[in-house]
C-alpha positions in Angstrom: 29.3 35.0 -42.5 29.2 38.8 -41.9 28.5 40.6 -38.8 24.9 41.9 -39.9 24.6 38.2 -40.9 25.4 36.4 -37.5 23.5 39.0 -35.2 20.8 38.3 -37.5 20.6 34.3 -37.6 18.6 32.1 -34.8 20.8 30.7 -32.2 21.2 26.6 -32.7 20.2 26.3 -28.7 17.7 28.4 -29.3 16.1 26.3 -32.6 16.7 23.3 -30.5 14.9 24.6 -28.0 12.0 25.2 -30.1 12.1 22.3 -31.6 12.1 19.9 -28.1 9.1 22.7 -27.2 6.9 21.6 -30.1 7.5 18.2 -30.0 6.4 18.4 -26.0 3.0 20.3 -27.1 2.2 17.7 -29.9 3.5 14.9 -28.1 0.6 16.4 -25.7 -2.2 16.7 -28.1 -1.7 13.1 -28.7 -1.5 11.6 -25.7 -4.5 13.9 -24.4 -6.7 12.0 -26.4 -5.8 8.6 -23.9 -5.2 10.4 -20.7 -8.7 12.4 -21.6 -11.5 8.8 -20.6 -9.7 8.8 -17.4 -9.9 12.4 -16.6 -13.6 12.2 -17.1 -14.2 9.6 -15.1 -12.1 10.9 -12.6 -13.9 14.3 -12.7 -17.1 12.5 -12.3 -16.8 9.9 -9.5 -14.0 11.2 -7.2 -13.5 15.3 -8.4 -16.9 16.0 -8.2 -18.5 13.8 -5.3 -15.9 15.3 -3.3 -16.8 18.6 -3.9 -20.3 17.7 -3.4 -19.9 15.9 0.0 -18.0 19.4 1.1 -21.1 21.6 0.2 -23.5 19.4 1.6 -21.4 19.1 5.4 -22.1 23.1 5.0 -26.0 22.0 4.4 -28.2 20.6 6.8 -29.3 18.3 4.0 -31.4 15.2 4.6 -31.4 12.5 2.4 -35.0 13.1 0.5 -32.6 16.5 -0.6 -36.0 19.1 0.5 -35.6 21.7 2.4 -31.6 22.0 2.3 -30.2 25.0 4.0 -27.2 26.5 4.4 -25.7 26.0 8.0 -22.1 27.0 7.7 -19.8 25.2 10.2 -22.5 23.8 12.1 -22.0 20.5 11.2 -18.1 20.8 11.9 -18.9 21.9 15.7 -21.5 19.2 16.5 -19.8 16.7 15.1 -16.4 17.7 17.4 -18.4 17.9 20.1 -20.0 14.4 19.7 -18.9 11.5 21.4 -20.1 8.8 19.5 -18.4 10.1 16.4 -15.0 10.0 18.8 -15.7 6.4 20.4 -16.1 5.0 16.6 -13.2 7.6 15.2 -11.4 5.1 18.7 -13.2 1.9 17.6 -11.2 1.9 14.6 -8.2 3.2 15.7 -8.2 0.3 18.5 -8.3 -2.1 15.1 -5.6 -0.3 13.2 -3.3 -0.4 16.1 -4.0 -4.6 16.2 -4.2 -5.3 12.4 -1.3 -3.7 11.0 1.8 -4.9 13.1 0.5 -8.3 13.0 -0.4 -8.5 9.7 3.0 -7.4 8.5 4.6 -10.0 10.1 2.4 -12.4 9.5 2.5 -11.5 5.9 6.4 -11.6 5.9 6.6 -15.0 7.7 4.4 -16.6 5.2 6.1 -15.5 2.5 9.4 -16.4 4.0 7.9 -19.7 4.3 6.9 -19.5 0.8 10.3 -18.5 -0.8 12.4 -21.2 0.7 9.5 -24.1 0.8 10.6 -26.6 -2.2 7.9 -29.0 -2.9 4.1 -28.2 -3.4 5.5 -24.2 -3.3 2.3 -23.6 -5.7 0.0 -25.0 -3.5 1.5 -22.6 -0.3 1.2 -20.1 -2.5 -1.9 -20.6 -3.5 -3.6 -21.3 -0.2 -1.8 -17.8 1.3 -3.5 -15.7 -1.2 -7.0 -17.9 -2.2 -8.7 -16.1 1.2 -8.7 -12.2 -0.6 -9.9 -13.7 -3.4 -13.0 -14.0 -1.3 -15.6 -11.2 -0.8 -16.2 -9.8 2.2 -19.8 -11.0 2.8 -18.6 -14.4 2.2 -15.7 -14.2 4.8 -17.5 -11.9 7.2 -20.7 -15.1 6.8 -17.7 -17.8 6.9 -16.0 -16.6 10.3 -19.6 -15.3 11.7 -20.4 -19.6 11.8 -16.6 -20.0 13.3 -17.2 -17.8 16.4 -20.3 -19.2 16.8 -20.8 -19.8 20.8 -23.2 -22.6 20.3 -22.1 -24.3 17.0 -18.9 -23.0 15.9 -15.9 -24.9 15.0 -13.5 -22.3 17.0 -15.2 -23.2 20.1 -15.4 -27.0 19.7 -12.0 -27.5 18.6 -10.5 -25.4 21.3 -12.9 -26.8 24.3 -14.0 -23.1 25.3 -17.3 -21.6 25.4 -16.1 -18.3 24.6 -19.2 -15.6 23.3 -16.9 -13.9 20.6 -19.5 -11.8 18.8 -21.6 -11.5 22.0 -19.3 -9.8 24.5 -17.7 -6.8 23.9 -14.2 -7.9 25.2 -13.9 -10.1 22.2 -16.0 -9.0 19.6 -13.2 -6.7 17.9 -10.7 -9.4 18.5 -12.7 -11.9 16.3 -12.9 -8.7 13.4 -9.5 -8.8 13.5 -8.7 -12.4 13.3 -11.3 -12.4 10.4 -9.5 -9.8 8.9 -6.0 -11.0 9.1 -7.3 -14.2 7.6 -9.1 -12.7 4.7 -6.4 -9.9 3.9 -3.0 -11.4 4.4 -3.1 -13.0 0.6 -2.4 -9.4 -0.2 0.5 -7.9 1.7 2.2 -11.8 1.4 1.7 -11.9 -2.4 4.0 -7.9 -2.1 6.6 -9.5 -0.1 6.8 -12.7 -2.1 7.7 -10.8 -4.9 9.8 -8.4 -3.1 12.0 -11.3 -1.8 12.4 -12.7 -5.3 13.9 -10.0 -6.7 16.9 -10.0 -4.1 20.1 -11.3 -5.9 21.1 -14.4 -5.0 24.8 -13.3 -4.8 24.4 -11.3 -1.6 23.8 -14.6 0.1 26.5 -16.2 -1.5 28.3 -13.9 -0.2 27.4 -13.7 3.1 27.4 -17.9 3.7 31.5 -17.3 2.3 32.0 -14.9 5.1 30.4 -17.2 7.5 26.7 -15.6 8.2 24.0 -18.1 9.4 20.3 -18.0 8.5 19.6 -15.3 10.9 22.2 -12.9 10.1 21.1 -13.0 6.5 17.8 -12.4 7.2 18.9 -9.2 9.7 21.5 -7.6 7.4 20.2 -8.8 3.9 16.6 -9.6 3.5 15.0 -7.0 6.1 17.1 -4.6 4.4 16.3 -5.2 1.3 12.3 -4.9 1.9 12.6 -2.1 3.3 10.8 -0.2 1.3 8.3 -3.0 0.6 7.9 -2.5 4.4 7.0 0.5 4.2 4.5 0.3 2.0 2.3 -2.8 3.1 2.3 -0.5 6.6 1.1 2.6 4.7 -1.6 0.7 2.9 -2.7 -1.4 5.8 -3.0 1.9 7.8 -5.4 3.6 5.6 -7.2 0.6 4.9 -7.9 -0.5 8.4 -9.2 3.1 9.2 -11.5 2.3 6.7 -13.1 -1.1 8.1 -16.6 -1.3 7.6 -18.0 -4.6 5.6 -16.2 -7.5 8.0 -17.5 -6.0 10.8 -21.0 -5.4 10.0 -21.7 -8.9 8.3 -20.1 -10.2 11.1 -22.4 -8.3 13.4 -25.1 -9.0 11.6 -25.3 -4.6 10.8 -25.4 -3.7 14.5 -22.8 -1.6 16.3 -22.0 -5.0 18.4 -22.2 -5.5 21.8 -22.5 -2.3 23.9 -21.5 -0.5 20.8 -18.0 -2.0 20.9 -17.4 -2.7 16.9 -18.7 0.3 15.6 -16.6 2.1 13.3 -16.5 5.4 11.7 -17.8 4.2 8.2 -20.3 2.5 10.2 -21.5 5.5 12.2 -21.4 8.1 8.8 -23.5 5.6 7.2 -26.1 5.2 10.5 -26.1 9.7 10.6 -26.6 9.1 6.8 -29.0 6.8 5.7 -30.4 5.8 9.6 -30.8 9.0 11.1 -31.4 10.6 7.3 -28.5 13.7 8.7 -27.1 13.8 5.3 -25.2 17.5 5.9 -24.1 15.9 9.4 -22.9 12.4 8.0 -21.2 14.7 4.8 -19.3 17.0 7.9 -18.1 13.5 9.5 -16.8 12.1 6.4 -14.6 15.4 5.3 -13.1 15.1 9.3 -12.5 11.5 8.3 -10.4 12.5 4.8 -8.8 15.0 6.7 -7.4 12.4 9.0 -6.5 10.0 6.5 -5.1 12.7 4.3 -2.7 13.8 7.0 -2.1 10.3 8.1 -0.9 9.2 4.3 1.2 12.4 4.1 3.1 11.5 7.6 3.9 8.8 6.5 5.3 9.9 3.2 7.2 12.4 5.0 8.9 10.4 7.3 9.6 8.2 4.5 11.3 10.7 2.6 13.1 12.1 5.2 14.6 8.6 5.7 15.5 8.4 2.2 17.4 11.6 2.7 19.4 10.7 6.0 20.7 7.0 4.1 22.4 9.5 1.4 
């Protein structure tokens, strides 16, 4: 090949280059088409009702949508400045703080119990997870009878006449206990599966070199779900922010004794469709995402940074 010749001929990195580049674009084009439903739909029920709620917290919109004016940050100040807003925003904090450490253990210790159980393990199994499968009015109904102070089951069994859903010391306590009940199938069905995928070897291993049951479980199996951990705590968190239907069956839709149970779900949807403060409710509900946006995002930086310092 001649000088003019090779100055003049495409680079085989180059060609290559181009030729990965168009198989990318078509490989695109035809996976557009499947991705493309989904984007709709996405567009339409989460995109765009977002967007929505964010103009109308600028609105002093009511929910017959007349007379809707725009009121800038108005919303925003009132609703810092309200203390019911805060005392819910606290209400469910209060239930986050008591649902999710017990709830991850619970949900660890039954599957423990689970994984190592040799006859009827179906039937454990089963019985663990059966009480998600339930829907919330049904549990919320089922537990509402169990706390009964008059003819509840909770009360006879135990000998107490304690007013669970009557007195404000107790009424979150028995959301709670309905809660863990109905949502432990969930996070114990995660760790089962998390604790069948741990070889077998490592606890070979580990019974050679002498290790009882309880050092396995410290320096193999907590190890190893780890990150399993990590997320049944991150989705508990931002689903126990978000408790709404347990406790308002339960309380049969009333804020509960002296106001006790009622949560910030409960109170946007009062301002909402109660009080018919649709720009206000909209405001309250963009502070809410906020704080569950940063909560989510704390949590998957401190996860990453813990990645980082086991490198």
């Amino acid at each position: 090949m001649t000088t003019a010749e090779s100055v003049l001929a495409p680079p085989r990195v180059t060609t290559a280059a181009a030729d990965a580049t168009l198989r990318r674009k078509q490989g695109f084009q035809h996976g557009g088409w499947f991705v493309a439903p989904f984007l709709v739909l996405f567009t339409l029920f989460v995109i765009w009702p977002l967007l929505r709620g964010i103009y109308l917290s600028l609105t002093d919109a009511n929910i017959t949508g007349d007379g809707e004016s725009f009121v800038g940050l108005d919303n925003y100040r009132e609703a810092l400045d309200d203390p019911l807003m805060w005392d819910a925003l606290g209400h469910s904090a209060y239930f986050t703080l008591l649902v999710v450490p017990c709830i991850t253990v619970l949900a660890f210790l039954l599957a423990m119990l689970a994984h190592h159980i040799e006859r009827g393990r179906w039937l454990w199994r089963l019985c663990f997870f059966a009480p998600f499968l339930l829907p919330s009015t049904v549990a919320g109904n089922l537990w509402q009878w169990l706390f009964n102070p008059g003819t509840g089951m909770i009360n006879h069994v135990l000998g107490i006449e304690t007013p669970w859903l009557t007195d404000k010391s107790y009424a979150m306590l028995a959301i709670v206990i309905t809660t863990l009940w109905w949502t432990v199938g969930f996070s114990f069905l995660l760790y089962l599966a998390a604790l069948q995928s741990i070889p077998d070897h490592l606890y070979e291993a580990a019974r050679l070199d002498g290790a009882n049951a309880w050092h396995r479980m410290v320096h193999i199996t907590l190890p190893m779900l780890r990150n399993i951990t990590g997320l049944v705590v991150t989705l508990q968190i931002l689903a126990s922010l978000q408790v709404f239907d347990q406790a308002v069956v339960m309380l049969d839709f009333g804020p509960g004794p002296e106001n006790s149970t009622r949560t910030f779900v409960q109170y946007t949807l009062e301002e909402g469709f109660t009080s018919y403060r649709v720009g206000y409710a909209s405001a309250i509900s963009v502070i809410f995402f906020v704080i569950i946006a940063v909560v989510a995002l704390a949590r998957m930086w401190l996860l990453r940074n813990r990645e980082e310092a086991t490198r």
